[in-house]
C-alpha positions as CSV (number, residue, x, y, z in Angstrom):
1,X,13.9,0.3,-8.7
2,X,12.1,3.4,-10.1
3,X,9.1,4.2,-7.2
4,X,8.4,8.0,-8.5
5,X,8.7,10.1,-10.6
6,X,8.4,14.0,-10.0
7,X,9.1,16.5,-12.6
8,X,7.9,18.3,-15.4
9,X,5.7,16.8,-18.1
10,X,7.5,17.2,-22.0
11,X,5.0,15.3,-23.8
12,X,2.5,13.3,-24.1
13,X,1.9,11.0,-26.6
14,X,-1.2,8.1,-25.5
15,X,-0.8,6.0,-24.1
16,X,3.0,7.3,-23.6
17,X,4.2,10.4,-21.7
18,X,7.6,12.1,-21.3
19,X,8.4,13.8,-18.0
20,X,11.6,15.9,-17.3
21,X,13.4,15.3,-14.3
22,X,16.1,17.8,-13.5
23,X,17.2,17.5,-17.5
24,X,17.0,13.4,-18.1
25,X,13.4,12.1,-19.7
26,X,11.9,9.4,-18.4
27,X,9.3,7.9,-21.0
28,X,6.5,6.7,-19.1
29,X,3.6,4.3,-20.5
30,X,0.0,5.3,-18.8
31,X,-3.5,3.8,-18.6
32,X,-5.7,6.1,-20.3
33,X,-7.5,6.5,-16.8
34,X,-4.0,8.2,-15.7
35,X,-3.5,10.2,-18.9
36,X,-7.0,11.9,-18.9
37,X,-5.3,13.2,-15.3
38,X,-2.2,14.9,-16.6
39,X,-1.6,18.2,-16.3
40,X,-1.3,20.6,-19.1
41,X,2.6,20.5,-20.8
42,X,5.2,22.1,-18.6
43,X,3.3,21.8,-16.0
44,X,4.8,19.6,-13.0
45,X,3.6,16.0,-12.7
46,X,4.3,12.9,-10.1
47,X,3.7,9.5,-11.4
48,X,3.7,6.6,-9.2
49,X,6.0,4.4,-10.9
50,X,7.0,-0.1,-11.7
51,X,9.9,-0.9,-13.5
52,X,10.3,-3.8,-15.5
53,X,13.4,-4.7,-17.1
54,X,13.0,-7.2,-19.9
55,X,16.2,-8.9,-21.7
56,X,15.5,-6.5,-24.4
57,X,13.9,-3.5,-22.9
58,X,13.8,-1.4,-19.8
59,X,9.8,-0.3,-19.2
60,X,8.9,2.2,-17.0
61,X,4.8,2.5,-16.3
62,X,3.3,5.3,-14.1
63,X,0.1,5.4,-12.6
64,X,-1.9,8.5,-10.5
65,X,-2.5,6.6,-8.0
66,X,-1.4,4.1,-5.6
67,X,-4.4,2.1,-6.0
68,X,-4.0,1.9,-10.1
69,X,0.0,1.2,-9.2
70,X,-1.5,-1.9,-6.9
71,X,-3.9,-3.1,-9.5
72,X,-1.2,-3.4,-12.1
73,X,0.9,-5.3,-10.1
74,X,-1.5,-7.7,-9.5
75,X,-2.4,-8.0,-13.2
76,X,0.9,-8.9,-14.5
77,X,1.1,-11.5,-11.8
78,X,-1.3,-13.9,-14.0
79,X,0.0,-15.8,-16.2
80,X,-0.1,-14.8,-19.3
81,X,-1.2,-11.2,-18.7
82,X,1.8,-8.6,-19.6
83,X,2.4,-5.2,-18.7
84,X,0.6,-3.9,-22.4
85,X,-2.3,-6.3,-21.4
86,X,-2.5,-5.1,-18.0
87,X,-2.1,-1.1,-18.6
88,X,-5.4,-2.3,-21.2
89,X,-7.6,-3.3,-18.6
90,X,-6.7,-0.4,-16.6
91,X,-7.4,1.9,-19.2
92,X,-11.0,0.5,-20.3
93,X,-12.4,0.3,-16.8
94,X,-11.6,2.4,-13.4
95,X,-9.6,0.4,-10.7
96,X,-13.2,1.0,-8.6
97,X,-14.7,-0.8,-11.8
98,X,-12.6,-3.8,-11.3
99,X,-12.6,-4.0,-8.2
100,X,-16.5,-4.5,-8.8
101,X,-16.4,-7.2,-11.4
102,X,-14.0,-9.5,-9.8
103,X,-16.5,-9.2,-6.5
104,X,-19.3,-10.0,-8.7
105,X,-17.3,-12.4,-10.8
106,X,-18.5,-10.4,-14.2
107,X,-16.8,-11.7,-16.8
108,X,-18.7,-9.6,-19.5
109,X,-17.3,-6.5,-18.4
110,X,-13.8,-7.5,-18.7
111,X,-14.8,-8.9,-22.1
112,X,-15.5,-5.1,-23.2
113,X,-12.2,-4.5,-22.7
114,X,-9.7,-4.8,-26.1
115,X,-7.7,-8.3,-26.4
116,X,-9.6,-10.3,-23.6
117,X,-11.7,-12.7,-24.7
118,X,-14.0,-14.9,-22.7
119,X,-11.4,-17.1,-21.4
120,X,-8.7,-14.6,-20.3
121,X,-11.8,-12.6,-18.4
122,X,-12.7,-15.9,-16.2
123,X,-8.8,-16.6,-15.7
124,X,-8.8,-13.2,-14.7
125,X,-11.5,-13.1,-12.2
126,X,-10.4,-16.6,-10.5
127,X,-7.2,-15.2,-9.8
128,X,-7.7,-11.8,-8.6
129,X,-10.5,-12.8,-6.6
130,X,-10.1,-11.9,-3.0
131,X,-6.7,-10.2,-3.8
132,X,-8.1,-6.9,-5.7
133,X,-10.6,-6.1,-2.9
134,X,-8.4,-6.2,-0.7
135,X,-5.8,-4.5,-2.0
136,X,-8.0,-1.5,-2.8
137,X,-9.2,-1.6,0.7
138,X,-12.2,-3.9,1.1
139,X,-13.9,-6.5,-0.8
140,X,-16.7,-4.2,-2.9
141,X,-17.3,-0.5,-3.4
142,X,-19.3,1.3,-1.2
143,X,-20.8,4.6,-1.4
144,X,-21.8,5.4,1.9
145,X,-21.3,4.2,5.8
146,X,-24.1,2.5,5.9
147,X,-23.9,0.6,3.0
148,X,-20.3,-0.3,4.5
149,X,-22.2,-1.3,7.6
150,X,-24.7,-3.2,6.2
151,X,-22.0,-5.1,3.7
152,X,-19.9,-5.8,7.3
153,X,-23.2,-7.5,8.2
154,X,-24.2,-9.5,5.5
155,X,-20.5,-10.9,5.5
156,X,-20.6,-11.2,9.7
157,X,-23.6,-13.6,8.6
158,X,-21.5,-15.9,7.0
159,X,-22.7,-14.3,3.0
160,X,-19.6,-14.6,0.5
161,X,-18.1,-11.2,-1.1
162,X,-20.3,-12.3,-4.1
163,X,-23.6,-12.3,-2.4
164,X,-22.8,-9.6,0.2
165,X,-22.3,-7.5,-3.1
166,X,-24.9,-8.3,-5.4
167,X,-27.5,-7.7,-2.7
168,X,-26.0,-4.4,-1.7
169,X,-26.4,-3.6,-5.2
170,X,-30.2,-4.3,-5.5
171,X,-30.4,-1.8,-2.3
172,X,-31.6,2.0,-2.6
173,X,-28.7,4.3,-2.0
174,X,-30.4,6.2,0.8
175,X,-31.6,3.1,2.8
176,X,-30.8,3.0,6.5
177,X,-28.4,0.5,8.0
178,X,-31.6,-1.4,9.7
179,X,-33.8,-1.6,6.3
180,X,-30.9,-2.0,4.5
181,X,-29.8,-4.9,6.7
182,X,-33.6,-6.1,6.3
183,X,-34.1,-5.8,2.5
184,X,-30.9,-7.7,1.8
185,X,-31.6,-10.7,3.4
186,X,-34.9,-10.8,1.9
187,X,-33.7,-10.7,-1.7
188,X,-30.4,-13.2,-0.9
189,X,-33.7,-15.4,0.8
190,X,-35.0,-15.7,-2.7
């Protein structure tokens, strides 16, 4: 198996890119949210890699990051999403993005995305529920410690990721861990 790949970028082509290791060219399919990341040609470039091998192809896909690399992976896991469906998703919404959805179970967001329909987007977010957060490292995004502390709380509590999430959202960004703690329970009281 192909886990990286560290040389010097020949071309790029969206959503395909060519990079030169030590004289043999490795073509490379991207999400868009990787491509915009490339360095300029000739430059050097490492791509966190998944291999597929098909009866009738060999596929090589490379991602910037680790978390992208994870979030594939989980993707082509559903039945009935591919590798081309998979490196689509990634490339009309951030890992961060997805991450969010599933928490919230936000179908329409998905739905933005080219060739997923309504269906595909709920099949989507019932499987990769509770896998995705975790695999990016908790169950929503955060953007500070205390609105990490105050999501630990709300789930402590006995809220679902859902919930927890949704009432973190409603919160100012600069609240304190005690008001936030506060203001959250009132609007999940509601």
């Amino acid at each position: 198996m192909i886990g990286r790949l560290q040389g010097l970028l020949a071309q790029k082509n969206p959503p395909q890119v060519l990079v030169d290791c030590h004289g043999v060219g490795y073509e490379v399919d991207v999400p868009m949210s990787t491509f915009y990341q490339l360095p300029a040609l000739g430059e050097r470039v490492t791509l966190l890699t998944h291999f597929v091998v098909r009866e009738d192809a060999q596929l090589l896909y490379g991602f910037a990051t680790a978390d992208e690399r994870d979030a594939f992976r989980q993707l082509i896991r559903i039945s009935g999403i591919g590798p081309r469906m998979a490196l689509a998703v990634l490339s009309g919404m951030g890992v961060s993005d997805l991450a969010q959805a599933v928490t919230l179970q936000e179908s329409g967001r998905l739905v933005k995305v080219p060739g997923i329909g309504k269906k595909t987007a709920e099949r989507l977010l019932l499987e990769l529920k509770g896998k995705l957060g975790d695999a990016l490292g908790g169950p929503a995004t955060v953007a500070s410690d205390a609105q990490a502390d105050i999501l630990q709380a709300l789930l402590a509590l006995g809220y679902n990721d859902k919930e927890a999430a949704a009432a973190l959202k409603a919160l100012p960004a600069d609240v304190g861990v005690s008001e936030g703690i506060k203001q959250a329970l009132k609007a999940l009281a509601k």
